[in-house]
LUMKENU-923588 format. One line per 10 residues: number of its first residue (from 1); their letters; for each residue y, z, x of N, C-alpha, C, O. Coordinates in Angstrom, 3 decimals, padded with zeros to 6 digits. Example, Ala and Ser with C-alpha at 12.3 -4.5 7.8 and 13.67 -1.06 7.14 Angstrom:
// residues 2
1> as> -005.690 007.800 013.190 -004.500 007.800 012.300 -003.300 007.800 013.200 -003.319 008.465 014.236 ~ -002.250 007.080 012.850 -001.060 007.140 013.670 000.030 007.870 012.900 001.138 008.039 013.409
END
This chain:
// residues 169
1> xxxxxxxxxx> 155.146 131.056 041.535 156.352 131.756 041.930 156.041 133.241 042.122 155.280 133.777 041.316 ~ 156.651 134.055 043.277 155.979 135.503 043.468 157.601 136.297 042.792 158.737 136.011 043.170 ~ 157.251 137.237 041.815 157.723 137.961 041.389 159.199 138.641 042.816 159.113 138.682 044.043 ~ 159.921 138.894 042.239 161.043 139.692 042.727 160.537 141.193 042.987 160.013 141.938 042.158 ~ 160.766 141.409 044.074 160.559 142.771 044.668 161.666 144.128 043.997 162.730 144.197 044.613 ~ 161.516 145.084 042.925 162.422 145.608 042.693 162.230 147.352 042.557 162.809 147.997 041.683 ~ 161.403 147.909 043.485 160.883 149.084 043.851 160.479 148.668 044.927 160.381 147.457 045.123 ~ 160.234 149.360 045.634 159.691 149.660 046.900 159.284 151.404 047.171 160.112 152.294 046.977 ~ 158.393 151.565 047.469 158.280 153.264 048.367 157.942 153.151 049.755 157.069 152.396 050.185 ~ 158.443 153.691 050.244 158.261 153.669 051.949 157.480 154.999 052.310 158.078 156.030 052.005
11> xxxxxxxxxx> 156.021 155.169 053.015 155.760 156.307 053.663 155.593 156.475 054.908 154.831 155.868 055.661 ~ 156.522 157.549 055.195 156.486 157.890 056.483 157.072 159.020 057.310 158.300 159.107 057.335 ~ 156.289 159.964 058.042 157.061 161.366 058.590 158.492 161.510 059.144 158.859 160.945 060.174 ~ 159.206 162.238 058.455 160.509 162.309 058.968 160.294 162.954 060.252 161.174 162.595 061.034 ~ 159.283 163.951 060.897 158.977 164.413 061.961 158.780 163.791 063.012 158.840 164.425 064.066 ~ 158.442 162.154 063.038 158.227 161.118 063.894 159.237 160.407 064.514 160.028 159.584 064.052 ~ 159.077 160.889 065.738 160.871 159.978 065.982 161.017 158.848 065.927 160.008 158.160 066.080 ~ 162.351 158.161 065.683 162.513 156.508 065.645 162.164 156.669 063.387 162.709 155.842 062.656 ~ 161.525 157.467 062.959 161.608 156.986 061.473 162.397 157.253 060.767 162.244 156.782 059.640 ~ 163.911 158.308 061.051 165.156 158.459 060.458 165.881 157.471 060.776 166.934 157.502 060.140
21> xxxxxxxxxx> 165.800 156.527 061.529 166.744 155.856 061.634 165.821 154.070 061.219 166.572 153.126 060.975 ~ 164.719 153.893 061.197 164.296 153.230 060.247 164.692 152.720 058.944 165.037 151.665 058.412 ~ 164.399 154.483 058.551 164.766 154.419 057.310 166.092 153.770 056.899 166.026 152.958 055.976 ~ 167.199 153.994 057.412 168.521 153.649 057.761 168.517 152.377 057.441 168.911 151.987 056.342 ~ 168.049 151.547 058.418 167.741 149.866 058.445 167.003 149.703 056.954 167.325 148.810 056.170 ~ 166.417 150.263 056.797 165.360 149.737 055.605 165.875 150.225 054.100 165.071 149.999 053.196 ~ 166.678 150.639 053.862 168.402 151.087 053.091 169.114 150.245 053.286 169.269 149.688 052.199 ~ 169.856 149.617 054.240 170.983 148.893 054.593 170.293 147.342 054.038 171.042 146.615 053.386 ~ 169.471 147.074 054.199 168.114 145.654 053.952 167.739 145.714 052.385 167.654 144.768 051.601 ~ 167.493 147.408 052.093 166.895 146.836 050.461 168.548 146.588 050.116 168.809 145.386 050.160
31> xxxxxxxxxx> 169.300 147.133 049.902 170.201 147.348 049.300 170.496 146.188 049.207 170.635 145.836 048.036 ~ 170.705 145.199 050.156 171.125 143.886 050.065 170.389 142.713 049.330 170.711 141.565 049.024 ~ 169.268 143.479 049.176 168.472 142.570 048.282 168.047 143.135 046.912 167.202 142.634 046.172 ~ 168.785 144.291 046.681 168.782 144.874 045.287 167.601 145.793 044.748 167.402 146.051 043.561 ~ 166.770 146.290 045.952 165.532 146.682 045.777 166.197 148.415 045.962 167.137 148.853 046.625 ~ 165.189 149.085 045.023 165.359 150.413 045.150 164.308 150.962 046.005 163.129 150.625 045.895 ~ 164.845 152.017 047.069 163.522 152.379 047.496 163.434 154.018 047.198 164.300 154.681 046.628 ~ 162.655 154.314 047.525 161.983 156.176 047.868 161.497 156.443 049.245 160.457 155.877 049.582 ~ 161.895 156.959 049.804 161.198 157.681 050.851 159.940 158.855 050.400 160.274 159.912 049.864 ~ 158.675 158.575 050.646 157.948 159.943 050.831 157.685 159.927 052.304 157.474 158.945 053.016
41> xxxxxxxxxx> 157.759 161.759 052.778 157.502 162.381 053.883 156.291 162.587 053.846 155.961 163.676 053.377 ~ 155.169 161.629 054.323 153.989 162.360 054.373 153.535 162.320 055.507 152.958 161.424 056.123 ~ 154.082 164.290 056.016 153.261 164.612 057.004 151.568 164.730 057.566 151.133 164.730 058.718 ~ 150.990 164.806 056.502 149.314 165.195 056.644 148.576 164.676 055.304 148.942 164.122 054.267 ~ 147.551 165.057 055.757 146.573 164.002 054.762 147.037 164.560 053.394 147.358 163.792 052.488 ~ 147.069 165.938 053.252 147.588 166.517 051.759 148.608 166.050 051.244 148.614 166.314 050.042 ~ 149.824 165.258 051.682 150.969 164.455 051.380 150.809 163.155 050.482 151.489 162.800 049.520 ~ 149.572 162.473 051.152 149.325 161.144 050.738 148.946 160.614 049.549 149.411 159.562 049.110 ~ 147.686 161.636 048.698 147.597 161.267 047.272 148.438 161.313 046.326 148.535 160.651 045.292 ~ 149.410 162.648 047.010 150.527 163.421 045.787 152.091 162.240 045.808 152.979 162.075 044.973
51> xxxxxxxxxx> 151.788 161.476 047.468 153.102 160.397 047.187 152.772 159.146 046.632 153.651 158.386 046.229 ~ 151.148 158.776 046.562 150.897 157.300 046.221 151.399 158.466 044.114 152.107 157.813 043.348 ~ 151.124 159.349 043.808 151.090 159.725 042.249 152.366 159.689 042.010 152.548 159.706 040.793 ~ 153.728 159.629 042.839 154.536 160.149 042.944 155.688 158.369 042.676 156.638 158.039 041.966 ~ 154.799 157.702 043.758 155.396 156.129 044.032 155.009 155.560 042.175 155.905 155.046 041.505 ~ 153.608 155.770 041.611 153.447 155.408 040.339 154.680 155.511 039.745 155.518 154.610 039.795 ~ 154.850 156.650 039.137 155.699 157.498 038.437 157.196 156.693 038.721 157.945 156.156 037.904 ~ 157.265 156.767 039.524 158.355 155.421 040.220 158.302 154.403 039.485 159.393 154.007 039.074 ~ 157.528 153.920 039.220 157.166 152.459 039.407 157.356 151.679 040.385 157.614 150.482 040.255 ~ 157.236 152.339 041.572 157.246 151.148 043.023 155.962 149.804 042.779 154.951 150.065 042.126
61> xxxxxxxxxx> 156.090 148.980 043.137 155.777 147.713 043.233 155.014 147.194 043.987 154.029 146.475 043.819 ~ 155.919 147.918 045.548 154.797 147.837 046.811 155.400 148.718 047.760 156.547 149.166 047.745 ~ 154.490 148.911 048.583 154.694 150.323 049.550 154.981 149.732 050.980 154.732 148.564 051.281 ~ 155.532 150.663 051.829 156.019 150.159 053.078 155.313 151.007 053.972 155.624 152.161 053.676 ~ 154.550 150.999 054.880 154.066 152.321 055.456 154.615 151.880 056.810 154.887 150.761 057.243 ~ 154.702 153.163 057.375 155.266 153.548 058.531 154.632 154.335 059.460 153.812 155.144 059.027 ~ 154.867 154.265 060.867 153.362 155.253 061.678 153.370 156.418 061.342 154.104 156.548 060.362 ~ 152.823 157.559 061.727 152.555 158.404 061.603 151.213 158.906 061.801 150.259 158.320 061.290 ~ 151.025 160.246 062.704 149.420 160.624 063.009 148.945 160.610 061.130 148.665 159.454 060.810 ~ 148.833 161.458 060.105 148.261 161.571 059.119 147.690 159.934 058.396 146.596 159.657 057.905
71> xxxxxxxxxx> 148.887 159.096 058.577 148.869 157.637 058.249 147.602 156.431 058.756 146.879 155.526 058.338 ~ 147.984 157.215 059.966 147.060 156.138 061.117 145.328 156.790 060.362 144.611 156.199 059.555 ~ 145.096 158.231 061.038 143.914 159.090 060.446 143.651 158.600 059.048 142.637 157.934 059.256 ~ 143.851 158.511 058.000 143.991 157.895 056.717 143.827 156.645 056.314 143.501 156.406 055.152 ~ 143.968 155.983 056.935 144.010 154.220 056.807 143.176 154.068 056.045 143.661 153.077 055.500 ~ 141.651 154.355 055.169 140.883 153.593 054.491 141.533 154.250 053.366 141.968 153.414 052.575 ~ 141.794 155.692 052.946 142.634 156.653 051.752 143.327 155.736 051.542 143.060 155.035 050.566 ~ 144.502 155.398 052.410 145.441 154.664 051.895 145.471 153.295 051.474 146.263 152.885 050.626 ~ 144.703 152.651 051.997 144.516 151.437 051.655 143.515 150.921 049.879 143.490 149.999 049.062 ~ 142.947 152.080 050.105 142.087 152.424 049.127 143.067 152.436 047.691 143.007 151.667 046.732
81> xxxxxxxxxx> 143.953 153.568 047.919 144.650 154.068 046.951 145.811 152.948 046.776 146.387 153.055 045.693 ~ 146.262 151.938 047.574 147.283 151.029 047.426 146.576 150.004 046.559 147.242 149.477 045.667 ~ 145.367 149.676 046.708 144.147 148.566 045.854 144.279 149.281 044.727 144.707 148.609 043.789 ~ 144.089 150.263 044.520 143.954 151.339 042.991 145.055 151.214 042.440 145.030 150.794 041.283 ~ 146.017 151.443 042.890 147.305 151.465 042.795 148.258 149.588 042.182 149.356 149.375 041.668 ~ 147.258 148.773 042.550 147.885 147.524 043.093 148.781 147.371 043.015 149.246 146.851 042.001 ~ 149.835 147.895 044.476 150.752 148.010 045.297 150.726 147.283 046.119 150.012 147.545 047.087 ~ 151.565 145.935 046.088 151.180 145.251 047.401 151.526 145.980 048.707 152.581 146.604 048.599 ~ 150.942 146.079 049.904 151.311 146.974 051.184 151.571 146.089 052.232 151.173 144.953 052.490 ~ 152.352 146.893 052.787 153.373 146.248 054.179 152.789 147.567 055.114 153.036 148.759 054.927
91> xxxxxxxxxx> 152.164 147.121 055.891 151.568 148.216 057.418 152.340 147.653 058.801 152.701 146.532 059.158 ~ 152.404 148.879 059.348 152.693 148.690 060.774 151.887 148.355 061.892 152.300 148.248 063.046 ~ 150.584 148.173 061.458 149.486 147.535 061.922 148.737 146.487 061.709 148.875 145.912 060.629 ~ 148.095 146.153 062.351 146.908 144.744 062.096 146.118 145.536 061.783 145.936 145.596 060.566 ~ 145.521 146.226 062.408 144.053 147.255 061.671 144.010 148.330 060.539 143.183 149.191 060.237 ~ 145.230 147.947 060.027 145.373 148.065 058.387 145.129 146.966 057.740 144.222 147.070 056.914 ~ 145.532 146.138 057.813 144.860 144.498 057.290 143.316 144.328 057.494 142.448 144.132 056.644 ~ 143.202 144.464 058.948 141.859 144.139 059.305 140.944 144.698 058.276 139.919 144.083 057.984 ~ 141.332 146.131 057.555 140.029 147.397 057.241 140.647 146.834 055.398 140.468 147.661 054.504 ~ 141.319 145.466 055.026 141.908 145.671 053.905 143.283 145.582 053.289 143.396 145.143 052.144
101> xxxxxxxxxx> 144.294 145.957 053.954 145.268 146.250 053.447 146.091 144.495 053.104 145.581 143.424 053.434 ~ 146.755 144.579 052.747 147.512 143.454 052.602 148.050 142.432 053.218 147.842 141.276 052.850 ~ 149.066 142.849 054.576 150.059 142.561 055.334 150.063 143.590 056.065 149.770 144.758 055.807 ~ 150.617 142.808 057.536 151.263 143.519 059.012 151.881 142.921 059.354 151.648 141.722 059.502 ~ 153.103 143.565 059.674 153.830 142.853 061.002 154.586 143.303 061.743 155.734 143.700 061.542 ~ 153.577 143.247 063.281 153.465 143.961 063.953 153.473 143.635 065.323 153.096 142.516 065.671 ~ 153.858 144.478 066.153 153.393 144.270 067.758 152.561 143.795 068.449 151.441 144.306 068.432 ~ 152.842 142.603 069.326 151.212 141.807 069.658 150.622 143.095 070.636 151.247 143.389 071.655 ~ 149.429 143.810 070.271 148.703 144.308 071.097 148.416 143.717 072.304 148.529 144.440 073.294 ~ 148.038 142.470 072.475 147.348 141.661 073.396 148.496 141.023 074.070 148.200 140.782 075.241
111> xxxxxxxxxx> 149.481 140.725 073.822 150.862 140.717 074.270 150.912 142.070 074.960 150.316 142.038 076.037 ~ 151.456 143.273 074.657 151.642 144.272 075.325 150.550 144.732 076.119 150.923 145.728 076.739 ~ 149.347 144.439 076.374 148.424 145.259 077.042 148.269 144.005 077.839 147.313 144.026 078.615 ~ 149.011 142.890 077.823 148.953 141.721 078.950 150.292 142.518 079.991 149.990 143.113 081.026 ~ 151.165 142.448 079.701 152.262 142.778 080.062 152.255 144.425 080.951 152.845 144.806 081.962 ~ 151.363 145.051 080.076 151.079 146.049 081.222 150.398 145.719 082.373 150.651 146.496 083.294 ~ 149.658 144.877 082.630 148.643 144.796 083.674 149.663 144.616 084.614 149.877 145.237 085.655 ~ 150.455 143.380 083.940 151.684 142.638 085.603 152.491 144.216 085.728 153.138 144.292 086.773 ~ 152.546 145.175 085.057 153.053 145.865 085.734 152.430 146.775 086.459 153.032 147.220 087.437 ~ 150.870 147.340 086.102 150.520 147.924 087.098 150.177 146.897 088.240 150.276 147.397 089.360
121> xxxxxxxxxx> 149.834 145.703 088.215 149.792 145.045 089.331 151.163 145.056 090.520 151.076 145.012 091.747 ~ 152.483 145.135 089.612 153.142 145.055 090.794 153.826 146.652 091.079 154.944 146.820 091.566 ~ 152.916 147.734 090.671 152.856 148.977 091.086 151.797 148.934 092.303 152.082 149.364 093.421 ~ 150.894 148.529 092.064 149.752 148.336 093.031 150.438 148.116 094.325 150.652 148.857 095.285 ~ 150.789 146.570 094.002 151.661 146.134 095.455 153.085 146.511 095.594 154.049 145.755 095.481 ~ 153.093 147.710 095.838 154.192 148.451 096.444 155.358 148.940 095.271 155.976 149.979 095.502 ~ 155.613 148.256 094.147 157.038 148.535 093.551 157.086 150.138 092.684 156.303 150.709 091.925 ~ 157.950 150.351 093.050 158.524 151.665 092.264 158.166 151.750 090.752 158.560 150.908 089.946 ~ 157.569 152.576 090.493 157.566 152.374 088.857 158.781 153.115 088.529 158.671 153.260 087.312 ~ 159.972 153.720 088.917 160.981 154.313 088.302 161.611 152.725 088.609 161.956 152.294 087.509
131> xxxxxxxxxx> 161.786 152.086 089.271 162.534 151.187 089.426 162.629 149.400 088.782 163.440 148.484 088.919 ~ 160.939 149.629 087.834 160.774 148.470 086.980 161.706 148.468 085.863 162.285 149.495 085.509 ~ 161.873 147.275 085.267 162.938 147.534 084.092 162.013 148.343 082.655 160.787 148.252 082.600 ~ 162.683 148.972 081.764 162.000 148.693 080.607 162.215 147.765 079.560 163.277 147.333 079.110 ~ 160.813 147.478 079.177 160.891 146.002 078.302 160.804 146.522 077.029 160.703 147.733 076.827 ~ 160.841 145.571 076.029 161.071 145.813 074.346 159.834 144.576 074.128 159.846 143.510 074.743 ~ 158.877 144.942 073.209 158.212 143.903 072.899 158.618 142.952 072.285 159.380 142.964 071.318 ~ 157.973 141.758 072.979 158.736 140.386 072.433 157.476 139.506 071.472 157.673 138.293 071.400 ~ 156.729 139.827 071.041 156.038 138.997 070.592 155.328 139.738 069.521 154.498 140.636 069.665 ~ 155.693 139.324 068.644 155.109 139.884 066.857 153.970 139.318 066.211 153.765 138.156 066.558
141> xxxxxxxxxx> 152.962 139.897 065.166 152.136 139.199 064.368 152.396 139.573 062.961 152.586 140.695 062.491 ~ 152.363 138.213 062.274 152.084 138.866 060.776 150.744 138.432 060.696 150.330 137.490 061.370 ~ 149.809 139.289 059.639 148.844 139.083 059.490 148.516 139.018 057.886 149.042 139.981 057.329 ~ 148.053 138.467 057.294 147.808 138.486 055.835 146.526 138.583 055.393 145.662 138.417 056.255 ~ 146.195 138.790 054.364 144.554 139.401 053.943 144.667 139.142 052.590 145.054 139.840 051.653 ~ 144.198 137.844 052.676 144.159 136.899 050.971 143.216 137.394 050.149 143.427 137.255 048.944 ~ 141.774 138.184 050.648 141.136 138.980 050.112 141.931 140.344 049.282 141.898 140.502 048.061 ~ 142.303 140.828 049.801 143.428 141.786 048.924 144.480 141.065 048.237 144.309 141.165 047.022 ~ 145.405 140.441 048.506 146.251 139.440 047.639 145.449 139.699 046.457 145.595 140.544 045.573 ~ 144.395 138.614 046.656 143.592 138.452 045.051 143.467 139.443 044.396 144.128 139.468 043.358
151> xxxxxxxxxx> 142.717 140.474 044.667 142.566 141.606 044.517 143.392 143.009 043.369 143.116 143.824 042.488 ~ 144.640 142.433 044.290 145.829 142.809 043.498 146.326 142.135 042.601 146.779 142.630 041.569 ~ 146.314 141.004 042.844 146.580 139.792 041.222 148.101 138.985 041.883 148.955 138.299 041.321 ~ 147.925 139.500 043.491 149.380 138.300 043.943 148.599 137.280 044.379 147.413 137.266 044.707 ~ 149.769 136.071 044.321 149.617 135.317 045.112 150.776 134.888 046.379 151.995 134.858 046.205 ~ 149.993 134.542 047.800 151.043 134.370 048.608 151.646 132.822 048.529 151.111 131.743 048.275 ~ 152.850 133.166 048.825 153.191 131.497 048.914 152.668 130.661 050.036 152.474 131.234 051.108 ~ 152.427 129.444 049.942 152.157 128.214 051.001 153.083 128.407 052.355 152.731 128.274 053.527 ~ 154.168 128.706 051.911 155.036 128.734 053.152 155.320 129.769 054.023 155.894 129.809 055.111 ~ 154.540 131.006 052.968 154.516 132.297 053.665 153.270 132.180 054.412 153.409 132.590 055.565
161> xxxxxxxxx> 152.185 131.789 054.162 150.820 131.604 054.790 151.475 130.820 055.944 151.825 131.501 056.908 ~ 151.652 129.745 055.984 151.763 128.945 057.111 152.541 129.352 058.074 152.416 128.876 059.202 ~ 153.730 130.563 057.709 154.201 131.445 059.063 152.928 132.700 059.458 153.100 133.582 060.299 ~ 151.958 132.559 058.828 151.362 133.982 059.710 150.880 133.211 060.629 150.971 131.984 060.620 ~ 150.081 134.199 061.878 149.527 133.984 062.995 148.325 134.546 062.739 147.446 134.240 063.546 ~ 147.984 135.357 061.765 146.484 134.831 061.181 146.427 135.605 059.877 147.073 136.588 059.514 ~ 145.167 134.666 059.065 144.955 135.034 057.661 143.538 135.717 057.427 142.678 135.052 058.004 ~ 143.267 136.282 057.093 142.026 136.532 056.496 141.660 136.504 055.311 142.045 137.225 054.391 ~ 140.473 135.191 055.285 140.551 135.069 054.015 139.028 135.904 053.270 138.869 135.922 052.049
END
């Protein structure tokens, strides 16, 4: 049975647009599930040790990360310090998983960089690029990294494994 989620810390630049209103959603979501969260603002790499010391002190549980240039630049720090920490982590990337981290779920890259081609293709042959629609990505990955699981001392459930679209074990 996996423990009840009842902290959370979320990091991520309030300077980044689209993450105030994230945050919003991700308030309206814990709340309903009884989870407390924290926001840390970490703009730059100097942000990041002082909020993983900060999430302790908390007692957050597991961390939520969110993009951000300092975040992205950082990825082994942080991942590092979430293992130290054992914080289970939620990334906005696959190549936070890939390098370690826990969990993603995220934007199919290979989905979206398919989807661009048909559109420069039908820029090529004649169409307006002011006049294509804009799209919203439709196709998500979770990714899991059972190597960290262990690591941290979780375990994932059977039924959570069998929804990812890939595991690393």
């Amino acid at each position: 049975m996996v423990p009840k989620l009842s902290r959370l810390a979320v990091f991520g630049p309030l300077t980044r647009p689209g993450i105030a209103r994230a945050l919003k959603e991700i308030e309206v979501v814990a709340r309903s599930f009884g989870v407390k969260h924290q926001h840390f603002d970490v703009r730059d790499a100097n942000d990041i040790e002082s909020s993983f010391h900060e999430a302790s002190k908390g007692r957050a549980e597991a961390i939520l990360v969110l993009q951000g240039p300092a975040i992205n630049s950082k990825r082994t720090q942080i991942i590092e310090l979430a293992a130290k920490s054992r914080l289970a982590g939620m990334y906005y990337s696959t190549e936070f998983v890939e390098a370690g981290g826990l969990m993603s779920y995220a934007t199919s890259i290979t989905d979206l960089s398919r989807r661009a081609a048909i559109y420069v293709d039908k820029i090529l042959k004649g169409s307006k690029a002011a006049e294509l629609p804009i799209e919203q990505p439709t196709k998500f990955e979770l990714v899991i990294n059972l190597k960290t699981a262990k690591q941290i001392g979780l375990a994932i459930p059977p039924n959570v494994l069998a929804r990812a679209d890939r595991v690393i074990r």
